[in-house]
N, CA, C and O atoms as a GROMACS GRO file, in nm:
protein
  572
    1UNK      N    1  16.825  12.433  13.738
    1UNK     CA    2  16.680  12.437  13.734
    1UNK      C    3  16.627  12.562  13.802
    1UNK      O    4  16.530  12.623  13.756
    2UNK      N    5  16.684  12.597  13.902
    2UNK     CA    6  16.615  12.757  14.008
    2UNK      C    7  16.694  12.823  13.951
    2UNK      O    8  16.706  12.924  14.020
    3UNK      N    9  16.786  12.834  13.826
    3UNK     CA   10  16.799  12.973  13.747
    3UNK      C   11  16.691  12.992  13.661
    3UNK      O   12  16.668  13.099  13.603
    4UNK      N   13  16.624  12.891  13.653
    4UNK     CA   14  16.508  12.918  13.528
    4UNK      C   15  16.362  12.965  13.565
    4UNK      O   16  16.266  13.009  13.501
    5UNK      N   17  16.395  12.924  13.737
    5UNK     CA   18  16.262  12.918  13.773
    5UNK      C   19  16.252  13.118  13.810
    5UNK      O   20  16.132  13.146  13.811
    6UNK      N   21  16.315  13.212  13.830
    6UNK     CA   22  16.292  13.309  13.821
    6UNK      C   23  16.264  13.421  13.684
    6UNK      O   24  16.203  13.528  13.677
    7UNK      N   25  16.324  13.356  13.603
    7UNK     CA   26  16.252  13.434  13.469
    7UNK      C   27  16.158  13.389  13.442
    7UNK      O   28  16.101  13.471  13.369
    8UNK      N   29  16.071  13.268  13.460
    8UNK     CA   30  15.991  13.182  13.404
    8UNK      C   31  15.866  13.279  13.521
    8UNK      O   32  15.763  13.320  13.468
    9UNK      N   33  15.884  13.302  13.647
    9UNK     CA   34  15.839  13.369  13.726
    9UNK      C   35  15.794  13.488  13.666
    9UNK      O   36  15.681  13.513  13.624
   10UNK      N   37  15.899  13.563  13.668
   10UNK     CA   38  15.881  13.722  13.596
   10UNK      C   39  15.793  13.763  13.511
   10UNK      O   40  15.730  13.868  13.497
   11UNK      N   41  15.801  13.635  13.437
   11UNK     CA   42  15.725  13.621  13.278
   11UNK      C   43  15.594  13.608  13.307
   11UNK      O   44  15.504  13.682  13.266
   12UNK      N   45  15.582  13.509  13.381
   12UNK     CA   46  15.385  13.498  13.439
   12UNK      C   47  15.368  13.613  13.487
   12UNK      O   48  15.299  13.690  13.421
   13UNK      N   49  15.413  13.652  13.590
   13UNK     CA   50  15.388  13.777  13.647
   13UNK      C   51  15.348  13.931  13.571
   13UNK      O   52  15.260  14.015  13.594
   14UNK      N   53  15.469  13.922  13.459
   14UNK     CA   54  15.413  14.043  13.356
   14UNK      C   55  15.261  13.993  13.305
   14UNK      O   56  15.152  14.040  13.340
   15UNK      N   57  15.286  13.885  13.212
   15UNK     CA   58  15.191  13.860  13.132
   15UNK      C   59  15.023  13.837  13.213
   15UNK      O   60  14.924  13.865  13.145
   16UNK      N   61  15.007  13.792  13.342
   16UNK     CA   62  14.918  13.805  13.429
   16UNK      C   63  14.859  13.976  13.430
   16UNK      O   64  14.762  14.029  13.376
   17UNK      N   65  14.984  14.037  13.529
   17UNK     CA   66  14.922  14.160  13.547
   17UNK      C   67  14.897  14.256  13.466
   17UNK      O   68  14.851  14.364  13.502
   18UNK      N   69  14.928  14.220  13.333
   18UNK     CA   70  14.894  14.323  13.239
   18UNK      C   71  14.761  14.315  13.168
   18UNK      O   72  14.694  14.391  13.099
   19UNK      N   73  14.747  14.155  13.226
   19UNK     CA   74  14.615  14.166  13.104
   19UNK      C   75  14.496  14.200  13.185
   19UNK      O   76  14.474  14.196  13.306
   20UNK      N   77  14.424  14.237  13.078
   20UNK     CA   78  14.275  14.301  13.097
   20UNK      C   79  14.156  14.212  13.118
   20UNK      O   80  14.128  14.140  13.022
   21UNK      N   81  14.081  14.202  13.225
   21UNK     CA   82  13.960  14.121  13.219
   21UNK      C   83  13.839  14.218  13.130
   21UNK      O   84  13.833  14.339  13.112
   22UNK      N   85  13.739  14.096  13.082
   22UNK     CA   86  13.704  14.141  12.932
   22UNK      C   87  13.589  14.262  12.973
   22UNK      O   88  13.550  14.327  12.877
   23UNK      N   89  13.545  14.288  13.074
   23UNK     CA   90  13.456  14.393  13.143
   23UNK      C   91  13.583  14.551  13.109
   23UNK      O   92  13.535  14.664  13.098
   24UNK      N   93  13.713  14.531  13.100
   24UNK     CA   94  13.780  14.656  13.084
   24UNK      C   95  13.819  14.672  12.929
   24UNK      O   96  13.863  14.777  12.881
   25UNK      N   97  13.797  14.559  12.861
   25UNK     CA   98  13.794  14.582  12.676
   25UNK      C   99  13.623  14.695  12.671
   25UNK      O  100  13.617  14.804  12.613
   26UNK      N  101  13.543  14.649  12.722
   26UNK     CA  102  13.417  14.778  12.718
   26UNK      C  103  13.443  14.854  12.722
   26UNK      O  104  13.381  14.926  12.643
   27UNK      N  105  13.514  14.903  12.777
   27UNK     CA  106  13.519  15.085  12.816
   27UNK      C  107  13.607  15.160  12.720
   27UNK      O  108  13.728  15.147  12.699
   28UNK      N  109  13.490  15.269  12.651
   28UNK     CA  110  13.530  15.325  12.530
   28UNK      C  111  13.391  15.375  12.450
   28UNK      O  112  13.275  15.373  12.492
   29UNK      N  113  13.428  15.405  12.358
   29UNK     CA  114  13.316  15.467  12.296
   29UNK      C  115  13.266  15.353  12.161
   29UNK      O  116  13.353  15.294  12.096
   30UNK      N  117  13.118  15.336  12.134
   30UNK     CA  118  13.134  15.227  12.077
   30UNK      C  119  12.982  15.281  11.945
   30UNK      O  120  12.903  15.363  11.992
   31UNK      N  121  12.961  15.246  11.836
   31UNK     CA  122  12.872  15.265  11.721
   31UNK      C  123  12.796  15.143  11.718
   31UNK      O  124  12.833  15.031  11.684
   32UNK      N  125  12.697  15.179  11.754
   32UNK     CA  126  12.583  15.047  11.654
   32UNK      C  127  12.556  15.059  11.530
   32UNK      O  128  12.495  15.144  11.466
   33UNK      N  129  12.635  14.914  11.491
   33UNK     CA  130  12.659  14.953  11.357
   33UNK      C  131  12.526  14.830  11.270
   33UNK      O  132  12.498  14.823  11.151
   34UNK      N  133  12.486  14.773  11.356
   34UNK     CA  134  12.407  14.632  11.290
   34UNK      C  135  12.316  14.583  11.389
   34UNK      O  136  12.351  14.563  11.505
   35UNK      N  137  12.198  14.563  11.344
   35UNK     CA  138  12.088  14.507  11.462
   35UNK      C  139  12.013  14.382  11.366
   35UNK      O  140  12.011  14.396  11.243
   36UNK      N  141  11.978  14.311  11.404
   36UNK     CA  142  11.885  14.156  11.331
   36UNK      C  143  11.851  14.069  11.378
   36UNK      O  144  11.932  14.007  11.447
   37UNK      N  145  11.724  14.024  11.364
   37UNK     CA  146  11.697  13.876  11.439
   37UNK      C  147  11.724  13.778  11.322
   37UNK      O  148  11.678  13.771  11.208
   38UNK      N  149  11.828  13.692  11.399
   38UNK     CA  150  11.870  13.577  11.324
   38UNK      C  151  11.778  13.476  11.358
   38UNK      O  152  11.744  13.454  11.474
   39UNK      N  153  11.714  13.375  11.203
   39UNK     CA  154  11.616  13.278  11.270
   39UNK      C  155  11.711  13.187  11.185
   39UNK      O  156  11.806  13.240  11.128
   40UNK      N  157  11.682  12.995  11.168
   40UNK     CA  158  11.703  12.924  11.137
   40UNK      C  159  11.756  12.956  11.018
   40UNK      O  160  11.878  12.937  11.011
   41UNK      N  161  11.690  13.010  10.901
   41UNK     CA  162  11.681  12.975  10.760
   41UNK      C  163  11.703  13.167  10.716
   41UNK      O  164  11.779  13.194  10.622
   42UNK      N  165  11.652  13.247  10.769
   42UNK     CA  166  11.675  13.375  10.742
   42UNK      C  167  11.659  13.469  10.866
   42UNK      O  168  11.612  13.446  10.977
   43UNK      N  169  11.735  13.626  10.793
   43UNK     CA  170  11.813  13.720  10.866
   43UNK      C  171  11.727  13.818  10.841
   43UNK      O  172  11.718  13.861  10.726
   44UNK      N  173  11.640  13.878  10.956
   44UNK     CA  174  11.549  14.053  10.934
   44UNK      C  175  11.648  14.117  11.036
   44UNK      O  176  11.685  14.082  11.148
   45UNK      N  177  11.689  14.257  10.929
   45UNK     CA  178  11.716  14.381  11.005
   45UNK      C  179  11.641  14.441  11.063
   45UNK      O  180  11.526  14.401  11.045
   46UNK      N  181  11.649  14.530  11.134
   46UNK     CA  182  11.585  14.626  11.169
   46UNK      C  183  11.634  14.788  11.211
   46UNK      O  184  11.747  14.808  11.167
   47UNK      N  185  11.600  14.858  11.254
   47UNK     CA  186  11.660  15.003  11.292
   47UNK      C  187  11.608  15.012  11.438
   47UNK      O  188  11.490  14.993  11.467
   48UNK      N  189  11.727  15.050  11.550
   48UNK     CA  190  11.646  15.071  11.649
   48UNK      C  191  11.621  15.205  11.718
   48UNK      O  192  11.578  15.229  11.831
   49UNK      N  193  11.663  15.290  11.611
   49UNK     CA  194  11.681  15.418  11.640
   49UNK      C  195  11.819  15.490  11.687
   49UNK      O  196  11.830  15.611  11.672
   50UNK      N  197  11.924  15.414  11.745
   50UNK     CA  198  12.020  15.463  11.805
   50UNK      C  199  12.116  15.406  11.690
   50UNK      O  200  12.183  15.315  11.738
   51UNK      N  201  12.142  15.425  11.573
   51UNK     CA  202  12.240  15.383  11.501
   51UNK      C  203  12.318  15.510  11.469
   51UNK      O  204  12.439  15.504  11.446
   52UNK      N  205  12.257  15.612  11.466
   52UNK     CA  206  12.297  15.753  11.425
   52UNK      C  207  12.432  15.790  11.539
   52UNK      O  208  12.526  15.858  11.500
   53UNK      N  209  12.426  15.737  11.677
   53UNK     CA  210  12.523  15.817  11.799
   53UNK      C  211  12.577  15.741  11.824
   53UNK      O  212  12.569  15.634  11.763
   54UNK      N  213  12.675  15.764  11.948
   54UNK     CA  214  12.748  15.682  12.020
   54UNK      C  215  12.779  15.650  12.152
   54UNK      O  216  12.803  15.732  12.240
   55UNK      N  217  12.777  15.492  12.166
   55UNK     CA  218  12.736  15.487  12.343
   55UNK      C  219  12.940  15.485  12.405
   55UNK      O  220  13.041  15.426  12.369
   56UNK      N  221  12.905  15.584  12.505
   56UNK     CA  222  13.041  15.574  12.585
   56UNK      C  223  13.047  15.454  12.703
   56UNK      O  224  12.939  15.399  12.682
   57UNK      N  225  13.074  15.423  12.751
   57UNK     CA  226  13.085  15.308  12.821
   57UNK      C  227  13.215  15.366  12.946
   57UNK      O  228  13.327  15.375  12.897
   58UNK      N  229  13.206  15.395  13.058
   58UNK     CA  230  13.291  15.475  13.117
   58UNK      C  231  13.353  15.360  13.231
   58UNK      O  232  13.289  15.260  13.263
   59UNK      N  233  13.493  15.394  13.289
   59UNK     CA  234  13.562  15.300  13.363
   59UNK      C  235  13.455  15.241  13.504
   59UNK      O  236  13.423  15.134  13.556
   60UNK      N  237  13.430  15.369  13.521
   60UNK     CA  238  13.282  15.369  13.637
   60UNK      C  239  13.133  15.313  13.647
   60UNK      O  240  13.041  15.338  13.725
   61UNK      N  241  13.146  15.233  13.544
   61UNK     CA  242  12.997  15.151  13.536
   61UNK      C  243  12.911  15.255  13.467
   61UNK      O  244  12.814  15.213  13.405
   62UNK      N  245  12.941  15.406  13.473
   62UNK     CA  246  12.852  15.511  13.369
   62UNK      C  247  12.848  15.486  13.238
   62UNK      O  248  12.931  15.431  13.166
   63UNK      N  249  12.689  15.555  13.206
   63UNK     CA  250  12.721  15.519  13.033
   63UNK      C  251  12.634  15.624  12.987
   63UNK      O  252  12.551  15.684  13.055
   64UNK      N  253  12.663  15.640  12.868
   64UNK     CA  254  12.608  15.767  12.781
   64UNK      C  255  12.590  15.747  12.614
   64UNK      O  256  12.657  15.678  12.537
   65UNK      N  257  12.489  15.824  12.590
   65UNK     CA  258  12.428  15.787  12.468
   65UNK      C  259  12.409  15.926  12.400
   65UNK      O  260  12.318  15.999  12.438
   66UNK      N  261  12.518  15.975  12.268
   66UNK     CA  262  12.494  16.114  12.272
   66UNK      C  263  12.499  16.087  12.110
   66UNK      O  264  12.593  16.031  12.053
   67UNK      N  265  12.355  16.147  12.037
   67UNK     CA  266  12.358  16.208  11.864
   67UNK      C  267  12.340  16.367  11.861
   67UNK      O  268  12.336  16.442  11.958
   68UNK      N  269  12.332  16.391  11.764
   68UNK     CA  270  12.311  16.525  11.747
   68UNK      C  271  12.184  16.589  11.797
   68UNK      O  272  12.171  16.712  11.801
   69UNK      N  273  12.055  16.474  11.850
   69UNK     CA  274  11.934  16.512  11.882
   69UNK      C  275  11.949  16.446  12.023
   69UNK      O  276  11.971  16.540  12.099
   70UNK      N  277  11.947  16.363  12.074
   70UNK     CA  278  11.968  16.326  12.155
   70UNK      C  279  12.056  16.275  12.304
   70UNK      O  280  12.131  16.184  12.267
   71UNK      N  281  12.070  16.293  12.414
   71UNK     CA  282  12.173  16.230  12.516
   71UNK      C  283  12.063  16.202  12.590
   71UNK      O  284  11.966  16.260  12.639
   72UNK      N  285  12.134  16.042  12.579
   72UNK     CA  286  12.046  15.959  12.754
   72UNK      C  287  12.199  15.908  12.815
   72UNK      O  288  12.295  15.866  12.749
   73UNK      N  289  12.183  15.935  13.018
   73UNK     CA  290  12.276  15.863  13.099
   73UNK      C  291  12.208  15.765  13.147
   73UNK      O  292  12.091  15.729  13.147
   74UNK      N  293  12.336  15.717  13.202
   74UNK     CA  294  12.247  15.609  13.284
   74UNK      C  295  12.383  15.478  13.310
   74UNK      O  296  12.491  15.536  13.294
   75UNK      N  297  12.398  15.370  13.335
   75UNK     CA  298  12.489  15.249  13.363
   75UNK      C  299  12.468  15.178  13.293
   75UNK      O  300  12.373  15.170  13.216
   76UNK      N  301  12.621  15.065  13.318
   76UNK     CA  302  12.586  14.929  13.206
   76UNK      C  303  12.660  14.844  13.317
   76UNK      O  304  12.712  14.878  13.423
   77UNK      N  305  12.651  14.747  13.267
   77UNK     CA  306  12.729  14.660  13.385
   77UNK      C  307  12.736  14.476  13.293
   77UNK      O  308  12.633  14.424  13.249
   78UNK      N  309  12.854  14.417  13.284
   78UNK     CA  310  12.846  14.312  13.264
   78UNK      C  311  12.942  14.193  13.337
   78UNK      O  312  13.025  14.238  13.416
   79UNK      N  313  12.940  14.068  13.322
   79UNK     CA  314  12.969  13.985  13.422
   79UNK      C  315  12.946  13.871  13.327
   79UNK      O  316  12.910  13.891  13.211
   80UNK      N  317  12.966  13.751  13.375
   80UNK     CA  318  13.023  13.599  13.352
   80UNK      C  319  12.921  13.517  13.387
   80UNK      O  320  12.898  13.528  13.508
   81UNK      N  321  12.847  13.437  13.330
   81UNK     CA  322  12.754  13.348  13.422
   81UNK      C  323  12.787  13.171  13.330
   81UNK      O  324  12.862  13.154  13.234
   82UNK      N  325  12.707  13.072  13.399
   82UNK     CA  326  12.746  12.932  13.335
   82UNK      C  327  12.572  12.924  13.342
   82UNK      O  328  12.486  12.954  13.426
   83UNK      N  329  12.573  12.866  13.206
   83UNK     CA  330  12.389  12.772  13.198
   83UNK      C  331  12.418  12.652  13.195
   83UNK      O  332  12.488  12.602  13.107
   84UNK      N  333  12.367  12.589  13.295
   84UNK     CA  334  12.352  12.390  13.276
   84UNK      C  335  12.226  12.347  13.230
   84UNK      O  336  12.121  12.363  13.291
   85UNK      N  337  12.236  12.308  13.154
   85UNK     CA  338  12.151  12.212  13.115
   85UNK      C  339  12.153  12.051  13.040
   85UNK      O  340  12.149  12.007  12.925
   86UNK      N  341  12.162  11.994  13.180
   86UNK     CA  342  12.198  11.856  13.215
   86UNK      C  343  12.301  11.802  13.216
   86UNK      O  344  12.334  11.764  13.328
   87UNK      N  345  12.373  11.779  13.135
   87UNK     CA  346  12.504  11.718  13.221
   87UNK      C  347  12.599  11.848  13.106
   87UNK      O  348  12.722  11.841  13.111
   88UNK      N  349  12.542  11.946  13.022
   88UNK     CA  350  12.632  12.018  12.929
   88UNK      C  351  12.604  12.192  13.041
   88UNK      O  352  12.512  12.241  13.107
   89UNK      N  353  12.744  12.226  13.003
   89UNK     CA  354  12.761  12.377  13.094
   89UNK      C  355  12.855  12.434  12.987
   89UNK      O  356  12.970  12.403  12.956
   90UNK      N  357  12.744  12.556  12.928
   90UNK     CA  358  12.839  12.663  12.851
   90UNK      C  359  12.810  12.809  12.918
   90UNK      O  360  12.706  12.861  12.958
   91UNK      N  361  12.988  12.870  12.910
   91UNK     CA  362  12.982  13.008  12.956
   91UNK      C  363  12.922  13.108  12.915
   91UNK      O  364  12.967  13.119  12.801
   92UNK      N  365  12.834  13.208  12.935
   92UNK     CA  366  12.846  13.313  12.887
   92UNK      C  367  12.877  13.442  12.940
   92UNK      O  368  12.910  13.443  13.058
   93UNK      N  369  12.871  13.603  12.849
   93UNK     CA  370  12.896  13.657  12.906
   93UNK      C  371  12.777  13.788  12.888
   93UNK      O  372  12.751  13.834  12.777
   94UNK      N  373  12.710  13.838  13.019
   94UNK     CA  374  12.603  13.891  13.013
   94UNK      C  375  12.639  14.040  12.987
   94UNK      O  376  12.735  14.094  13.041
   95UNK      N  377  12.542  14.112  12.889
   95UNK     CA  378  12.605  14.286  12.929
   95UNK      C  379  12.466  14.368  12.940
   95UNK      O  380  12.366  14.337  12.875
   96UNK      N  381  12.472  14.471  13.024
   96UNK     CA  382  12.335  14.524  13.034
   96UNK      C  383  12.344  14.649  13.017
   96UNK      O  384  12.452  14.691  13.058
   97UNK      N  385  12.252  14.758  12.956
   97UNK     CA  386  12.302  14.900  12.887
   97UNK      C  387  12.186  14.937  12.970
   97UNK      O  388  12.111  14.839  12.984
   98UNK      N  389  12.150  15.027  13.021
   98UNK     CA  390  12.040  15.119  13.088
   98UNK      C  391  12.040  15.254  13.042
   98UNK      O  392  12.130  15.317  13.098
   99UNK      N  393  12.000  15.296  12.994
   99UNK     CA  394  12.037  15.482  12.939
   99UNK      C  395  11.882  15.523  12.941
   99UNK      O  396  11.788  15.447  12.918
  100UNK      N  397  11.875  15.708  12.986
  100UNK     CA  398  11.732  15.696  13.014
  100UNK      C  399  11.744  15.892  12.979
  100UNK      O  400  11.820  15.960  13.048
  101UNK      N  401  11.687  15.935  12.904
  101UNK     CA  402  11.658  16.081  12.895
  101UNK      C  403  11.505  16.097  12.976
  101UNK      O  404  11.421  16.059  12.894
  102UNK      N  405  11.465  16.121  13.050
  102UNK     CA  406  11.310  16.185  13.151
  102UNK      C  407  11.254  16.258  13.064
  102UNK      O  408  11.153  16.205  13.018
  103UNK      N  409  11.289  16.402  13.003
  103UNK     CA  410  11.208  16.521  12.892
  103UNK      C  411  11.232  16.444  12.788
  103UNK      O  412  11.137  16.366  12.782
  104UNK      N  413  11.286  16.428  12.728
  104UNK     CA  414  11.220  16.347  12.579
  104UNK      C  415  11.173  16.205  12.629
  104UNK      O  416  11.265  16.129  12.596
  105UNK      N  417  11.094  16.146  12.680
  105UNK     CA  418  11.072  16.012  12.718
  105UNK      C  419  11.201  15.882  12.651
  105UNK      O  420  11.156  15.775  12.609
  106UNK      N  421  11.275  15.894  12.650
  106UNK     CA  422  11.314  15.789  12.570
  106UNK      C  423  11.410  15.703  12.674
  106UNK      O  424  11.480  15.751  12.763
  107UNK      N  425  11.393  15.551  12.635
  107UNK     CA  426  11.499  15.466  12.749
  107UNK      C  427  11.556  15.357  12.623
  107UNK      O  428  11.515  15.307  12.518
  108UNK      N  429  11.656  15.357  12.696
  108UNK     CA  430  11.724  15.177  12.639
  108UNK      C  431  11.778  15.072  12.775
  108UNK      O  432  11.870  15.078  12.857
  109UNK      N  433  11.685  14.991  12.752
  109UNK     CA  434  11.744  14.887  12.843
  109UNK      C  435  11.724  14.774  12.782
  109UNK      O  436  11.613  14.720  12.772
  110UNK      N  437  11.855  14.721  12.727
  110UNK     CA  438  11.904  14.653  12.691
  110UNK      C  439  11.978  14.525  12.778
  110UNK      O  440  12.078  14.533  12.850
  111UNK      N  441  11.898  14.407  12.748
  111UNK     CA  442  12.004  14.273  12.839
  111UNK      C  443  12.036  14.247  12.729
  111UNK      O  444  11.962  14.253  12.631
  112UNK      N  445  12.184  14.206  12.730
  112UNK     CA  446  12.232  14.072  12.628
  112UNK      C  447  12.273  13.927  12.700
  112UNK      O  448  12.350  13.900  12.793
  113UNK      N  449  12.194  13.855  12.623
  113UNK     CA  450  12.231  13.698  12.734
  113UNK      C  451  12.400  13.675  12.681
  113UNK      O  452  12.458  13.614  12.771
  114UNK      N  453  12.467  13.696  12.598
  114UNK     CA  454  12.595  13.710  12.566
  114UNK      C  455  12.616  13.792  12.448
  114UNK      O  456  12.534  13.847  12.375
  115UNK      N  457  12.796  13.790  12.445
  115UNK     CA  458  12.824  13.890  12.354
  115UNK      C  459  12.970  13.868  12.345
  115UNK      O  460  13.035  13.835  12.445
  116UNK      N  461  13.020  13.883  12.235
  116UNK     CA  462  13.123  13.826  12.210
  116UNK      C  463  13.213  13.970  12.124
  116UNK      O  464  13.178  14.062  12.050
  117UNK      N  465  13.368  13.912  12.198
  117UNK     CA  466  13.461  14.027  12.116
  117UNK      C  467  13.496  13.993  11.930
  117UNK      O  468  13.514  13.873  11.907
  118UNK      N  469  13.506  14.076  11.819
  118UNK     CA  470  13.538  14.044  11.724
  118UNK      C  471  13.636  14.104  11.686
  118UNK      O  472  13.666  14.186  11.773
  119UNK      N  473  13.725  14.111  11.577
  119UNK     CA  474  13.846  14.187  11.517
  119UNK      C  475  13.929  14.252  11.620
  119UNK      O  476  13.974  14.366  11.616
  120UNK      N  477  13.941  14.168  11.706
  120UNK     CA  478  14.074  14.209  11.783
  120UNK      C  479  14.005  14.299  11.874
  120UNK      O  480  14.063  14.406  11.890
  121UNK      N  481  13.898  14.284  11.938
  121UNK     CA  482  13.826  14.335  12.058
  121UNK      C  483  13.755  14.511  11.991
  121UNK      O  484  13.668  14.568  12.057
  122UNK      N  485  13.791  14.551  11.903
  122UNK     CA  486  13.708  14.616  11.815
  122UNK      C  487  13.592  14.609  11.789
  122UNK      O  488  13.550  14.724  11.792
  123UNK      N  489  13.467  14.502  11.751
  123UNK     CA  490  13.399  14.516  11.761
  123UNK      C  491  13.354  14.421  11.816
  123UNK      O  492  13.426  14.325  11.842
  124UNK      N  493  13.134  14.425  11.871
  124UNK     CA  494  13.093  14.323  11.976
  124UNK      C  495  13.002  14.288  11.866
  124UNK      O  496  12.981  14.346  11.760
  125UNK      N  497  12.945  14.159  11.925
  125UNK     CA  498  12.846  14.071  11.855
  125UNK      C  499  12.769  14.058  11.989
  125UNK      O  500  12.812  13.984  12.078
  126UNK      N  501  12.665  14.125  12.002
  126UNK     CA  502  12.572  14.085  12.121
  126UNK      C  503  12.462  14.040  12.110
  126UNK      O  504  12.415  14.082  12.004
  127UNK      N  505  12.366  13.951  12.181
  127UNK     CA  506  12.308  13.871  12.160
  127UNK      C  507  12.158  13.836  12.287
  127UNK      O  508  12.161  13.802  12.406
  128UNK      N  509  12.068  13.857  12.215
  128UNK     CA  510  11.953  13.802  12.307
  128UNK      C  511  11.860  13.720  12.251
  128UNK      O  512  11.806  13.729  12.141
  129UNK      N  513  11.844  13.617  12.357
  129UNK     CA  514  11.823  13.466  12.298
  129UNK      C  515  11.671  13.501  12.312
  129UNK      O  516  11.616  13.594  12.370
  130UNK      N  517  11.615  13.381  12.229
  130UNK     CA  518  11.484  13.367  12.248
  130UNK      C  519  11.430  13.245  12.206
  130UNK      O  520  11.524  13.165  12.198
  131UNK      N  521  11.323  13.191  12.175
  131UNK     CA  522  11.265  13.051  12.155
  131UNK      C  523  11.312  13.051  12.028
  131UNK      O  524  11.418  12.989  12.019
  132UNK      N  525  11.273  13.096  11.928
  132UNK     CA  526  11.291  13.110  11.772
  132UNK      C  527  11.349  13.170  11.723
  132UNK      O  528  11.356  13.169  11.600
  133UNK      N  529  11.432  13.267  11.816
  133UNK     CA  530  11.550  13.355  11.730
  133UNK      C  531  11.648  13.400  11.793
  133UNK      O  532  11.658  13.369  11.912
  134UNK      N  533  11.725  13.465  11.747
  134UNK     CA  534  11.818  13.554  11.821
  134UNK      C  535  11.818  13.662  11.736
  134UNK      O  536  11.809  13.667  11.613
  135UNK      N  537  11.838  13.797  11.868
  135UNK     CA  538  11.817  13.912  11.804
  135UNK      C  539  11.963  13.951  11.855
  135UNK      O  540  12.019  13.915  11.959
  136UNK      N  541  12.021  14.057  11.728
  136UNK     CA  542  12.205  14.044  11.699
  136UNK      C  543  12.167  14.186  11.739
  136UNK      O  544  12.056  14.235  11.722
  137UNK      N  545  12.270  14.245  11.794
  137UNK     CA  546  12.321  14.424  11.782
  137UNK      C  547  12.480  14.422  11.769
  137UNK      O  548  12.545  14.394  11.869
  138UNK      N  549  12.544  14.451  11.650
  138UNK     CA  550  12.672  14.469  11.636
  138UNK      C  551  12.737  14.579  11.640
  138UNK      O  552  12.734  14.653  11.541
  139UNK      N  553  12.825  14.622  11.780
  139UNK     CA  554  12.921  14.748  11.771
  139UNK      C  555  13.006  14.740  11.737
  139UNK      O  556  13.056  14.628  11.741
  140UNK      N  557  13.081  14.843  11.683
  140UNK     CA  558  13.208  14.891  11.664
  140UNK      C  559  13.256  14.993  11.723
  140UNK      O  560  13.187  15.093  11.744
  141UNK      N  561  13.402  14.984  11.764
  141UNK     CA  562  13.464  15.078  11.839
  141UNK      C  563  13.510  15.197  11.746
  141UNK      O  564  13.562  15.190  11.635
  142UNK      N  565  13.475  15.315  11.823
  142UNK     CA  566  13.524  15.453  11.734
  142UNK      C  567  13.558  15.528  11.813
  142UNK      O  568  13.506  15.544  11.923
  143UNK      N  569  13.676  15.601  11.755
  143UNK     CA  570  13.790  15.672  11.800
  143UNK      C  571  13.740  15.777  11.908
  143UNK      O  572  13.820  15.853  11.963
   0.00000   0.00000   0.00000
């Protein structure tokens, strides 16, 4: 039985320390590729202006927003929270984008009340809730 119990060891140990908590799948360069408020019965797009560039997302909580006309810096930061409501508790996971150019006036601050990994952590489905809808922004990761 304690010959088994050291590979069985080893094995948690790799598979533990290798993996990534989901705040280090962010970091990278990422395309908004899809924005919409989803209601009950139907789906409006919209444009929010930043579909054209791409936000970097840096190991350092930095973040950057660069098109051919534009760069805003600034941070993002996301984290884990639980909502109760009454005896039911679901996780989510919060992400927040701040980017800010001063001479061209322009900002994004962006909360998402969650956001979820898709196609193999490739792309996000992010999400801000509201009474009657949810409004979607979908990235994709690019090279």
């Amino acid at each position: 039985m304690k010959k088994h119990l050291l590979p069985l060891s080893i094995t948690l140990l790799l598979f533990t320390s290798c993996s990534k908590s989901f705040e280090e799948h962010l970091i990278g360069k990422w395309k908004l590729n899809d924005s919409y408020r989803q209601r009950l019965f139907d789906r409006d797009g919209f444009q929010t202006g930043y579909e054209s560039g791409v936000f970097t997302l840096n190991e350092n909580g930095t973040a950057t927003y660069t098109s051919t006309t534009d760069t805003l810096n600034g941070y993002w930061n996301a984290d884990r929270y639980n909502n109760y409501n009454g005896d039911e508790s679901r996780s989510y996971r919060h992400l927040q984008l701040n980017l800010v150019n001063f001479p061209q006036n322009k900002f994004i601050n962006w909360s998402f009340d969650d956001f979820k990994y898709k196609d193999s952590r490739d792309r996000i489905k992010a999400t801000q809730f509201s009474l009657s809808s949810e409004i979607i922004y979908e990235f994709v990761r690019t090279p």
